[in-house]
Each structure stands twice: as C-alpha cells, then as structure tokens.
SERO-896047 format. One line per 5 residues: number of its first residue (from 1); their letters; for each residue x, y, z of N, C-alpha, C. Coordinates in steps of 0.05 Angstrom, whole numbers, m for minus. Each point is the difference from the previous one (the first is absolute). Layout:
# residues N
NUM	A	X Y Z X Y Z X Y Z | ... .
***
This chain:
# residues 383
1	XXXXX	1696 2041 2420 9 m28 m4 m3 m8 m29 | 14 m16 m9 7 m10 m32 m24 m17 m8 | m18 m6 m13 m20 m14 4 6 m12 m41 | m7 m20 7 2 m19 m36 m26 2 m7 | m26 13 19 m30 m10 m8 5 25 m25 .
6	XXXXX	m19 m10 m27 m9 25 m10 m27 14 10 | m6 13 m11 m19 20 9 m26 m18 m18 | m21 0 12 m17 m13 m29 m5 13 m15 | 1 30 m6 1 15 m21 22 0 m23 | 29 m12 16 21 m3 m10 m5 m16 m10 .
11	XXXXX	m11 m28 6 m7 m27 m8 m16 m1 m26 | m21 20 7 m15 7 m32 7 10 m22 | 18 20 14 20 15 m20 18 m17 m18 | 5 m22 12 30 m19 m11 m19 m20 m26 | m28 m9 20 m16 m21 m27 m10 18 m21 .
16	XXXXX	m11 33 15 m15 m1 m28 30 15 m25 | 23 14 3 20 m3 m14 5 m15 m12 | 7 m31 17 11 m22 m17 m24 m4 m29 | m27 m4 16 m22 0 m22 m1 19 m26 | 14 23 4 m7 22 m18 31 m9 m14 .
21	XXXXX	18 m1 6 29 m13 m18 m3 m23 m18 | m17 m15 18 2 m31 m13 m22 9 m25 | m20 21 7 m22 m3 m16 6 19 m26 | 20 18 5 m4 23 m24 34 6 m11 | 11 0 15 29 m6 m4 19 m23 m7 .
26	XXXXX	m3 m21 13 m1 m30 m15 m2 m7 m29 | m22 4 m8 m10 m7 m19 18 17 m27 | 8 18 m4 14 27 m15 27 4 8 | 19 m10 24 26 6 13 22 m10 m24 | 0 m19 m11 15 m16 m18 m3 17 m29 .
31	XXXXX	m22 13 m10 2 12 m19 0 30 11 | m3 7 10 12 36 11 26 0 0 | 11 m16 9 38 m16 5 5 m2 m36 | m11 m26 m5 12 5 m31 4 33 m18 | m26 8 2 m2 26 m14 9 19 15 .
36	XXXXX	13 5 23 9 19 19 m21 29 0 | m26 m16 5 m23 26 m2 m1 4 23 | m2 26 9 m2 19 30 m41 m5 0 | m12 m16 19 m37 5 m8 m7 20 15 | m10 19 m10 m14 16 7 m24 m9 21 .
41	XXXXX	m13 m14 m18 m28 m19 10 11 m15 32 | 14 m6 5 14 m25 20 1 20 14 | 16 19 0 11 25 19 m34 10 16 | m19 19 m17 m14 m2 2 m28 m13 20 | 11 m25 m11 m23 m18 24 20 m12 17 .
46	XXXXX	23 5 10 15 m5 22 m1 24 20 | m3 30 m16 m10 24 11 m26 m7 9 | m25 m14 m8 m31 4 11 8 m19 27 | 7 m16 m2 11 m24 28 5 12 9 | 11 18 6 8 9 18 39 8 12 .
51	XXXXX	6 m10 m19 26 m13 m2 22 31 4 | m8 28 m7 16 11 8 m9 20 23 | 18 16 7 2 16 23 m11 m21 30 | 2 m20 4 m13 m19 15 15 4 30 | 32 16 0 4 18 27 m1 32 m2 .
56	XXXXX	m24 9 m6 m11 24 m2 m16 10 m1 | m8 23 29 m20 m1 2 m27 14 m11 | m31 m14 0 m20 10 m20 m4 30 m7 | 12 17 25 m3 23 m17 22 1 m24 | 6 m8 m4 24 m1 m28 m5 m16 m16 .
61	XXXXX	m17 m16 m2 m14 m25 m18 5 m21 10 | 11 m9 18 23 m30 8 m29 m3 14 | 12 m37 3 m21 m14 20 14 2 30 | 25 6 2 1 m4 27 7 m22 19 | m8 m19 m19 10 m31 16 23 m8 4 .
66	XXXXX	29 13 m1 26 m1 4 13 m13 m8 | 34 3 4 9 m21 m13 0 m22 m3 | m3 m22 26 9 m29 m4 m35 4 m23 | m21 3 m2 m24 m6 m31 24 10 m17 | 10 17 m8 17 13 m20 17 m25 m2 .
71	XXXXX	8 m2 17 23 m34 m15 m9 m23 m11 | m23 m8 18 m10 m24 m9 m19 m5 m23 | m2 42 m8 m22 m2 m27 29 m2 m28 | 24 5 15 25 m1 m21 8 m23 m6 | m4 m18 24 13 m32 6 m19 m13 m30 .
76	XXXXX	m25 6 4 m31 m23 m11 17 16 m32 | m4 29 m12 8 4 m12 20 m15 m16 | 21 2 13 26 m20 m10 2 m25 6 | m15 m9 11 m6 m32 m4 0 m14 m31 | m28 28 m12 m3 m7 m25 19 7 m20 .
81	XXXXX	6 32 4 7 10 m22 28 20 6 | 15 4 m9 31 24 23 m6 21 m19 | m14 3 m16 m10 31 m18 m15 7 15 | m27 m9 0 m14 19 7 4 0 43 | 12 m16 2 13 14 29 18 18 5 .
86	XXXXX	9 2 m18 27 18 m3 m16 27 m12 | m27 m1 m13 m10 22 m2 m5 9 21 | m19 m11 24 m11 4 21 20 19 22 | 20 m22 0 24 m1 18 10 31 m4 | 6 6 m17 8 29 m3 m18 18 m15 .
91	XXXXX	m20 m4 m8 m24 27 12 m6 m3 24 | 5 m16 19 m8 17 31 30 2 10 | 14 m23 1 31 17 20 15 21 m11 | 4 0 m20 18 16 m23 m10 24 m6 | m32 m7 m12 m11 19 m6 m18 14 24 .
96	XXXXX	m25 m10 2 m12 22 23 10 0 30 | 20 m20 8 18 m2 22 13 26 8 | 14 15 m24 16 16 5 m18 33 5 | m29 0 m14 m20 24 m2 m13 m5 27 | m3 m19 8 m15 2 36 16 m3 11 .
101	XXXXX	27 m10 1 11 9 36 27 28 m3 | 1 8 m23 17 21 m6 m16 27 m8 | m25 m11 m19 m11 30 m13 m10 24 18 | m6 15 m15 m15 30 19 m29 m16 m3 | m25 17 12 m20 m3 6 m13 m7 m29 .
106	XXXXX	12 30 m9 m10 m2 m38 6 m13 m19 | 30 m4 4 5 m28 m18 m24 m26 7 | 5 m6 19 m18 m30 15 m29 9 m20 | m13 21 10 m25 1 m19 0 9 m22 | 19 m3 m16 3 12 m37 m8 m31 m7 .
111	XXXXX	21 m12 13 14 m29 m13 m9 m25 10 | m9 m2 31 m8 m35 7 m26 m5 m11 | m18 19 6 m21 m7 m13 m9 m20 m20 | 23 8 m15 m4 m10 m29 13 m26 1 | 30 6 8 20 m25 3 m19 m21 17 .
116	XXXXX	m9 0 20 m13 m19 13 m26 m16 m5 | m7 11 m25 m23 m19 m16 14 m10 m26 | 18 7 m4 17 m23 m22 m3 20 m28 | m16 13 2 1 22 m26 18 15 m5 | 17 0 25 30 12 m19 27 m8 18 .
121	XXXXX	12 3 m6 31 m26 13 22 25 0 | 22 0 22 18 20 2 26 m23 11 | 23 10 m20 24 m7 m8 26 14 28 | 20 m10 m5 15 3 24 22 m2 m13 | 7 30 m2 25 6 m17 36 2 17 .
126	XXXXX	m1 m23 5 32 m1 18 28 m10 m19 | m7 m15 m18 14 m22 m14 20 14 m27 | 19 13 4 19 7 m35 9 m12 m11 | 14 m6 m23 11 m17 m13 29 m4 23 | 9 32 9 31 m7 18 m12 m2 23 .
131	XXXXX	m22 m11 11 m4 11 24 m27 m18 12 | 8 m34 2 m11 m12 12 m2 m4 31 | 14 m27 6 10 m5 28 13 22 9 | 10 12 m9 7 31 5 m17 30 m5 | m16 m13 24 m27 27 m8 14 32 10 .
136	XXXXX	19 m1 14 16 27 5 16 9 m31 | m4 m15 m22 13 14 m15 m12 8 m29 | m23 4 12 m24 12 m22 17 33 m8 | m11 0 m26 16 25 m17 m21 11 m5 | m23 m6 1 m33 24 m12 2 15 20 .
141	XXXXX	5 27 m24 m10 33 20 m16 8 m1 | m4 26 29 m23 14 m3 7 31 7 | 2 6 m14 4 35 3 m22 10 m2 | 0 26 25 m22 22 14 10 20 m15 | m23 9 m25 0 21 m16 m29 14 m8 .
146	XXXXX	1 28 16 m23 15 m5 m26 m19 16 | 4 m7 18 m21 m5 11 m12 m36 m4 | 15 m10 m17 2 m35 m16 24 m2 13 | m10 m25 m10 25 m35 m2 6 1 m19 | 19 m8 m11 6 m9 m26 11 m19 m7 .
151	XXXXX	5 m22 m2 9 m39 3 10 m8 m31 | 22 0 6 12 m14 m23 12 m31 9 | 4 m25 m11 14 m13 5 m21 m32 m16 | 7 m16 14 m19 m23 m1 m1 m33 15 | m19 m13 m2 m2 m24 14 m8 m24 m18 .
156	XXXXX	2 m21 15 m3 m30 m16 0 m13 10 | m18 m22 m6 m14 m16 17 m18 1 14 | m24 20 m4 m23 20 20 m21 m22 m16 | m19 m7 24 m23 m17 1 m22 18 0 | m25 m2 m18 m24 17 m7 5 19 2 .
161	XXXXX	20 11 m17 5 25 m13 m6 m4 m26 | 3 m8 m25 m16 5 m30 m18 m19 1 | m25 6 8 m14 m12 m7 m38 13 m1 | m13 m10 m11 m27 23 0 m10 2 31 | 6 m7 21 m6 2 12 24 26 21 .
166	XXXXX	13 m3 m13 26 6 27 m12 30 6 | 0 22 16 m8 16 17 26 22 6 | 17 m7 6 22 11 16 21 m13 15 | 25 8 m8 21 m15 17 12 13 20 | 14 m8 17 17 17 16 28 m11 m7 .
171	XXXXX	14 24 0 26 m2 m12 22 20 15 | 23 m18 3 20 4 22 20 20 m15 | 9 23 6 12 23 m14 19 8 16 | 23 3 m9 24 28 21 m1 15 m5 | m18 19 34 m8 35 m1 22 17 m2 .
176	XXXXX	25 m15 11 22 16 12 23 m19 8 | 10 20 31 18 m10 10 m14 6 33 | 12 m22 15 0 15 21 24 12 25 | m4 8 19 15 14 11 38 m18 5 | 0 m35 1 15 m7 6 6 m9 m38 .
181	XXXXX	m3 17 m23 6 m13 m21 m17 m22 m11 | m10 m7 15 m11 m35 m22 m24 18 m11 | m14 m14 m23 m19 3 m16 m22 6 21 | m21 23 m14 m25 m4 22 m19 m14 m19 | m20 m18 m1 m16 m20 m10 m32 9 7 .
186	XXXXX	m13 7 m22 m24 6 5 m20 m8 m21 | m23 m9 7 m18 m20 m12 m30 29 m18 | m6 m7 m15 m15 11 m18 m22 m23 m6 | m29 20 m7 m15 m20 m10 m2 2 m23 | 5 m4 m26 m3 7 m37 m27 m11 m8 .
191	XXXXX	m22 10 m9 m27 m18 m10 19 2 m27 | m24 m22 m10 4 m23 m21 m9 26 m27 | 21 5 m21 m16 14 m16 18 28 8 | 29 m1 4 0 29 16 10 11 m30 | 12 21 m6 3 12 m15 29 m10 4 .
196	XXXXX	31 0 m20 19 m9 14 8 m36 5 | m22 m10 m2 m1 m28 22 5 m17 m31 | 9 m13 m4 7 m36 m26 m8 m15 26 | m21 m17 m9 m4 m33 10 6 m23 m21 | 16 m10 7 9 m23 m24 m14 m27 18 .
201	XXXXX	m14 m14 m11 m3 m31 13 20 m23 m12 | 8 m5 22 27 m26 m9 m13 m22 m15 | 10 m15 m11 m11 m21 m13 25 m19 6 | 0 m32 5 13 m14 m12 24 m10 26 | m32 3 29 15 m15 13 1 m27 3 .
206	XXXXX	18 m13 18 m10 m21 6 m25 m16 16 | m6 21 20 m17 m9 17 m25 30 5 | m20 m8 18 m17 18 8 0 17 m37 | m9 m17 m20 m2 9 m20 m28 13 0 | m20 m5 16 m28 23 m13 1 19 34 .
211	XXXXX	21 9 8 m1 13 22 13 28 m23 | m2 23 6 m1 25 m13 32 11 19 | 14 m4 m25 40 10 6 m1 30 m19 | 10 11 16 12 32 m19 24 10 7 | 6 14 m21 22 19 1 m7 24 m3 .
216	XXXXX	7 23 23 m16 24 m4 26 30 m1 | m13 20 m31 25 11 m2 m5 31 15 | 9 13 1 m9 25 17 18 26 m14 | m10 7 m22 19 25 m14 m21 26 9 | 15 10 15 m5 35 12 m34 m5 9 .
221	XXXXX	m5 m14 16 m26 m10 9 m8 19 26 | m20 17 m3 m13 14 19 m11 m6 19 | m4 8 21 m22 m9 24 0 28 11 | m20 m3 14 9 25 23 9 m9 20 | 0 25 23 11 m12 27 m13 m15 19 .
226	XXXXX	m31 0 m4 m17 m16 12 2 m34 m11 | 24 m1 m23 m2 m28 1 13 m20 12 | 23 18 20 17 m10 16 m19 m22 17 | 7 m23 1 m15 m21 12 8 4 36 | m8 9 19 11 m1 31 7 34 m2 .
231	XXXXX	23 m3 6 25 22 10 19 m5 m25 | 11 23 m7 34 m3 m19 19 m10 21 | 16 m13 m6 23 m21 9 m9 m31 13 | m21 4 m1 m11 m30 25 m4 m29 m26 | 3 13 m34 m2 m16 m10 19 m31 m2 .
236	XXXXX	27 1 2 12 m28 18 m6 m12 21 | m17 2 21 m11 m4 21 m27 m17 m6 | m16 20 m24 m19 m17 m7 m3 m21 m22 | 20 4 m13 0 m18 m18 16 m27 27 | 15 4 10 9 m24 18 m19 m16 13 .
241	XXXXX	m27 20 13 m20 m6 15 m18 m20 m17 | m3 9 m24 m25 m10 m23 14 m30 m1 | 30 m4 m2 9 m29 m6 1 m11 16 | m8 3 21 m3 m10 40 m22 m19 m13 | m23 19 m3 m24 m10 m2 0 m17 m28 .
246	XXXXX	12 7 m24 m2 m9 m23 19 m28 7 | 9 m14 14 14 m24 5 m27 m21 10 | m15 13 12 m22 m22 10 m8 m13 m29 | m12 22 m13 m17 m11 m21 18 m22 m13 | 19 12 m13 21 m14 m10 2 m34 14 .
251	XXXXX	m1 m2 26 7 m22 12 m22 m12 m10 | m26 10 17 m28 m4 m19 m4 m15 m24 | 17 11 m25 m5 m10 m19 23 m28 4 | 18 m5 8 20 m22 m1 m14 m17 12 | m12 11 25 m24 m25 13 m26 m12 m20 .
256	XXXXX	m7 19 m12 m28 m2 m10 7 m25 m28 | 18 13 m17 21 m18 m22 11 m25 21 | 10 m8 9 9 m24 13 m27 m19 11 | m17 18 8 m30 m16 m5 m15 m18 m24 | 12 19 m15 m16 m8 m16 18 m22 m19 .
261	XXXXX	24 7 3 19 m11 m19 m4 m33 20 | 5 0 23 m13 m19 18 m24 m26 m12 | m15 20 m4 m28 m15 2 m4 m12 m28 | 15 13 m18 7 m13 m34 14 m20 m5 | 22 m5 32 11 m19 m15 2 m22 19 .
266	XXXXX	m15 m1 16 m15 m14 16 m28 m14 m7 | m13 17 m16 m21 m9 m22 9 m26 m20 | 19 9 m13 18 m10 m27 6 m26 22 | 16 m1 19 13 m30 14 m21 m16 14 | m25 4 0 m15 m15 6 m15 m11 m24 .
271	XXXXX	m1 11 m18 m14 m5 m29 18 m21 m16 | 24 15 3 18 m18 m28 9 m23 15 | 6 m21 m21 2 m17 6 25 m21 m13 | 17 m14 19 21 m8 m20 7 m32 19 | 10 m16 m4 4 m20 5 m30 m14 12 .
276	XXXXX	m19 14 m5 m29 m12 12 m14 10 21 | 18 23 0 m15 16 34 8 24 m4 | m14 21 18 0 26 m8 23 9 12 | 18 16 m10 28 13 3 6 9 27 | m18 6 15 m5 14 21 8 m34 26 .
281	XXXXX	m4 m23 m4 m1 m13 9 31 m18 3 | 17 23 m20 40 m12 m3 7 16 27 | 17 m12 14 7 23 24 17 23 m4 | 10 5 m26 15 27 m2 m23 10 m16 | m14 m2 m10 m23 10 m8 m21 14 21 .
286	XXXXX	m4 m12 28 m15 4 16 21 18 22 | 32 m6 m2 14 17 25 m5 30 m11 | 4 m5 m34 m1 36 m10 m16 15 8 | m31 m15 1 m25 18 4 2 m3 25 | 11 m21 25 m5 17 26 27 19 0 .
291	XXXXX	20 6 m5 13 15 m4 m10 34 m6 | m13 m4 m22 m13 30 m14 m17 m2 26 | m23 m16 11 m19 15 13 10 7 28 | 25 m15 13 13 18 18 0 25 5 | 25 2 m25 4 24 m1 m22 22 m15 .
296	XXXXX	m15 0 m7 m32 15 m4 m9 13 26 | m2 m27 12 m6 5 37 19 20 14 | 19 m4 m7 21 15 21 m1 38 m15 | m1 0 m26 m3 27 m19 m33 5 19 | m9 m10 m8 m26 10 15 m2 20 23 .
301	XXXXX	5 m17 21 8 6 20 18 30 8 | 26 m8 m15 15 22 13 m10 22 m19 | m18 1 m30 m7 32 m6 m26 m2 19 | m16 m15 7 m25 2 20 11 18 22 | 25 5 10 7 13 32 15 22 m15 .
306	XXXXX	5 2 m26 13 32 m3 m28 11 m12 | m21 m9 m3 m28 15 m11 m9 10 38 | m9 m14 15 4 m11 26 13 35 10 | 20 m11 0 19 21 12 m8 28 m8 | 3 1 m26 m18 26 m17 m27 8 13 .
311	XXXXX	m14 m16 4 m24 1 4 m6 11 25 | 18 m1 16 4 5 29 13 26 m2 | 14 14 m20 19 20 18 15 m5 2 | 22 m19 m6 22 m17 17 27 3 m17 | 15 9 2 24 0 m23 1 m35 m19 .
316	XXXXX	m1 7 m15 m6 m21 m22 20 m4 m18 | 24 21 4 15 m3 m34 7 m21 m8 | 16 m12 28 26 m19 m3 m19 m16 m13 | m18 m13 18 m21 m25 m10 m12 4 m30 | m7 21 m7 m8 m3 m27 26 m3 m19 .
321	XXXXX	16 6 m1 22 m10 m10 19 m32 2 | m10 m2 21 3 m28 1 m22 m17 m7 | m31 2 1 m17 m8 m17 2 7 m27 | 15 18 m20 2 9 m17 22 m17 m12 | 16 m5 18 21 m20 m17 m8 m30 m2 .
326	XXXXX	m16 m6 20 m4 m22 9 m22 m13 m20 | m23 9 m9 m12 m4 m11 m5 2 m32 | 27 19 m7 9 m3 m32 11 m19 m2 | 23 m12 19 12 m21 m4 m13 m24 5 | m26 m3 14 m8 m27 4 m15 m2 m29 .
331	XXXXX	m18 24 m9 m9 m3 m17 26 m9 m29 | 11 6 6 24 m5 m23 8 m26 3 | 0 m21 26 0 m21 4 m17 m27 m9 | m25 13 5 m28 m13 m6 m3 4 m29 | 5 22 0 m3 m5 m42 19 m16 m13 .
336	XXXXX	28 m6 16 17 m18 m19 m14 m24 0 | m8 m1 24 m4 m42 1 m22 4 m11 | m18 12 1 m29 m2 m20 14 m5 m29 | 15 14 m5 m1 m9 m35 22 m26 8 | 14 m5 15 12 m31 m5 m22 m18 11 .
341	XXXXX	m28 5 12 m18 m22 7 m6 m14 m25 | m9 34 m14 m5 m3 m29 16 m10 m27 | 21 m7 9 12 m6 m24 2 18 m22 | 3 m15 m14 1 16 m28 m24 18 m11 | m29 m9 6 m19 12 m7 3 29 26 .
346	XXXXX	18 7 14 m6 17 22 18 32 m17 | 23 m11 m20 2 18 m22 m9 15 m18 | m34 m22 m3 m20 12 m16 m14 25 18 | m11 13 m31 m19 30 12 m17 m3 3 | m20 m29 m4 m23 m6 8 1 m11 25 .
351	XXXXX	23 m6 8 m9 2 35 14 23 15 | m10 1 23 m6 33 12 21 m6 12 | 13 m15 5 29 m5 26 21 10 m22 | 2 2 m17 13 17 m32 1 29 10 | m15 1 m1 m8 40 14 9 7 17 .
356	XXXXX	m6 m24 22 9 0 36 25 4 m5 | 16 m12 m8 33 0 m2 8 25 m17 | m7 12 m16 3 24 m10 m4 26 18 | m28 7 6 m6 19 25 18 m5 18 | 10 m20 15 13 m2 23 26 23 9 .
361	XXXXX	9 0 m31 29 10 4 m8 30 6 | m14 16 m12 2 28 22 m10 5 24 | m5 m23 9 1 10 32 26 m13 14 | 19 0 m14 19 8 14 22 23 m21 | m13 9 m4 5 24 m24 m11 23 16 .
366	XXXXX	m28 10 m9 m3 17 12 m8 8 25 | m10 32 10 m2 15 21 29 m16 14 | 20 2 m10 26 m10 9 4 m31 18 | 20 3 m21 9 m39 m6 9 m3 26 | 2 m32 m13 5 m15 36 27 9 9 .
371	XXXXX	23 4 m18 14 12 10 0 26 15 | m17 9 m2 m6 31 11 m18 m8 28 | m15 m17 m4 m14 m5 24 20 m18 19 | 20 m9 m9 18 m8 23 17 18 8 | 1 19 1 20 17 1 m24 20 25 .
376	XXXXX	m14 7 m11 m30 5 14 4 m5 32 | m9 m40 m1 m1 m14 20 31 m3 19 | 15 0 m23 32 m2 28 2 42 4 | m6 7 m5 m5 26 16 m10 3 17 | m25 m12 m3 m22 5 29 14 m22 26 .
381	XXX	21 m18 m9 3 m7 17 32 0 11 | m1 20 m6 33 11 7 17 2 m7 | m2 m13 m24 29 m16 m21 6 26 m19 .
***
C-alpha cells in the first residue's frame, strides 16, 4: 500500500541534509556560480554524509537506505544549490547507477568502493555533438583487435568527467552490427587518465556553473575486453535503463529548486514592503505563492509514487517521466514568478532566485527534454 509517512530515518535524513546545505553550501553557492569552480572540498564532505551510493549495498560501500533517501537527499540538495545536486544526481544515477545494476562482480569491486564515499565520481558517456535526443545515433567506435577495444569517437556534455576527482566513465560505443542490420551498442568503462582519453572541461555555461561539464575525446583508446561493462550488445538497453532511473533525480532536483526558489520569494513578499504592507498581503501577490505551493505539492507527490513504485519492484518508467516533466516545468514556473515577486532586484546576482531561474532551464534539457519525455509518456499509453 502507498503510504505518504516517511520513515524517521528518512525524516532525519531530510533535516540533517537540509542542515548540511544550508550550513556549508549556502554560504559559497553564489561565488562557486560566479567563478564556475567544480569544489573539490563540497564534493568531498557531501561524500562523508553519506550522500553517495545511498541505493547500494554495504558490501560495495553504499549505505543501503534506497531510493526514495536518494531523492530526498537530491530534493534538500537542490533546494539550496542545482550544482552541487547535479553533482550528486549523477555520481549515483549516471555514474555508479550504471556499475551496480549492469557491472560484473569485478567491476562493482574495482570502482563503488571508491565512488560511494565521494572520493571519486564516474561520468556517463551517452551525449555526441550529433547525437543527443537521438541516443541511437552515437558514432563512437569500438573495434576488437588482438585481444583490446579500441574507441575512437567522442562525447559532450558528460558530468564529473574532468575533474580531480572523476574515476571513470562509462561510455556508449558501436561494437558492430547486428543480425537484423541496426547498430549493436555496447557500453565500456574508460578510467580517468586512460592513455588515448582528452578531457576538456566546458566553461561558460549558463547555468549549473560549479557543477563539472566535459567534453571527452577518444583517439585509438585501449581497454581490454574485461572493460566491457555487462555483456557486448546490451549497451542501448543500459544506457536506456540508467535514464529510467536518472529521471527521478532529475525530477528531484526540479522539486528540490522549486522549494527553494519557493521559500525565497515568499521570504522577500512578506518582508518588502510597498504601499504600507508587506507584498505578500496584495491578492495577486498572495494567489502566485498559493499557486507555486500547489503545484510543489502536486510535483511532490507524483515523483513520491514513481520513487514508491521503484522502491517496490513495480514498473515505474511511464511515472518517472511524467514526474520528470512535471517537475522541470513546475520548477520552471516557480522560478518565473519568484523573480517577478522580486521585481527588479530578482535580476540581481545577489539574490539566489537569479540562479533559480538560470539552473531551471536544463531540466528540461537534459537526460532528455520534455519533448522527449512526452513522446515517452504518449507511448506508454498507446498513442
């Protein structure tokens, strides 16, 4: 049965996060953004919390506590900050997501270990310059020679991949063909440092500026055959599977950002003050904010029953995709009217609803845009 109680462990989980955001991330979010610095330090003591491998279990380093803690430590995250959630968010779905429910025994113990205390972060190589929303039309090869791989090609847009921390990515390659002609698709793990491997770090986005962007180049890049991540061919399958799961977080963060973008400008309309009373007290002033916290409520909710559903066993796709659209866009909602609560000062970089409205826009950008996720959702339902 569907139950709204949290767990009190969950409950602890959610205060002492918020506490650890508000207390060490807060304070630094606005200048890591200005200077587009990737922190080492932040990553770090988001690793001692506990914050990664958190659906994986302790023999592999993970705590174990499952997903719906994994969301709500992404939600508290992005309340404050969409960098360093977006770090989180994809070192566990992206990155160690794809080494525990795809890897061999040996991969799992080379690599979580490490990934799951924050000391090293693994990248999720799906994304080409031709070859976004169209993940069937990846061009990186891998040719079986003498006993190796050999991977030529490249990607863009890979999250904790150049960075001192990054570890290893997994990266989506065409092995072949298969029997009916189409491409066969097979996933590789590359550590960080390969011989072969360019990591370029992007600079000079707009948003999720101290979250760690790369472009990674792959000229005659070796592996052996043990680096095949799973089985050869099952790599389209898993990269599909990883964005099942990589949609929660995502929603996660649109919830966690719409919180917070929420609670800033809800702050601001009870404070400021204009005809003699606080802003919050004009009735289009007060319909906006019950408006935003509606719809907060309702995002809640429906990623609460695709974590839910997950959590159970339960086919989950459709719903995380519909929490995935649902919650970029509310968050994309709540950040407009926050900076019109705010007025003109809501343009400035010294207030954080500035940021909010910036971060917002790739979550409906990436792990595939809302257009992709509607197309998703009228599939699953017959259309």
């Amino acid at each position: 049965m569907l139950s709204y109680e949290l767990t009190e462990e969950q409950r602890i989980l959610r205060q002492t996060v918020r506490d650890f955001a508000e207390a060490e991330i807060a304070p630094i979010a606005r200048e890591l953004d200005e200077k587009e610095k990737f922190s080492v330090e932040l990553t770090q003591k988001m690793g001692e919390l506990g914050l990664f491998g958190m659906f994986v279990p302790e023999e592999y380093g993970g705590s174990n506590m499952g997903y719906i803690a994994y969301i709500i430590a992404v939600e508290e995250i992005a309340r404050v900050d969409g960098s360093q959630a977006a770090t989180v968010a994809a070192g566990n779905s992206l990155g160690i997501g794809p080494i525990y429910y795809f890897g061999t025994e040996a991969q799992k113990k080379q690599y979580l270990p490490t990934l799951c205390t924050g000391d090293g972060l693994a990248g999720f190589g799906l994304t080409e310059p031709d070859a976004g929303s169209d993940a069937g039309g990846s061009k990186t090869t891998a040719i079986f020679e003498n006993g190796e791989w050999i991977i030529n090609g490249s990607k863009i847009f890979i999250t904790n991949s150049a960075n001192p921390l990054s570890l290893v990515t997994t990266v989506q390659a065409v092995t072949g063909k298969k029997a009916d002609g189409k491409k066969e698709y097979s996933c590789f793990l590359v550590p960080a440092g390969s011989k072969g491997l360019l990591a370029k770090e992007m600079h000079g986005k707009m948003m999720w500026r101290s979250s760690n962007t790369a472009e990674l180049y792959f000229d005659d890049l070796h592996v052996p055959e043990s680096a095949i991540l799973g089985k050869r061919g099952e790599g389209f399958h898993q990269m599909m599977k990883t964005l099942d799961g990589g949609r929660l977080s995502i929603a996660a963060m649109g919830l966690g950002g719409a919180q917070g973008a929420y609670e800033k400008a809800l702050k601001y309309a009870q404070e400021r003050k204009q005809f003699g009373k606080p802003i919050c007290k004009n009735q289009v002033i007060a319909f906006k904010l019950a408006d935003m916290a509606t719809r907060i409520e309702a995002a809640r909710n429906l990623l609460y029953k695709a974590c839910w559903l997950r959590e159970t066993h339960q086919s989950f796709g459709q719903v995380a995709a519909m929490a995935k659209l649902y919650c970029s866009e509310v968050f994309k909602f709540v950040a407009t009217e926050a900076i019109q609560i705010h007025g003109g000062y809501g343009l400035m970089k010294e207030y954080d609803v500035e940021r909010f409205f910036r971060d917002q826009k790739l979550l409906e950008i990436g792990e595939g845009t809302s257009e992709i996720q509607r197309i998703v959702i009228s599939r699953s339902i017959g259309c």
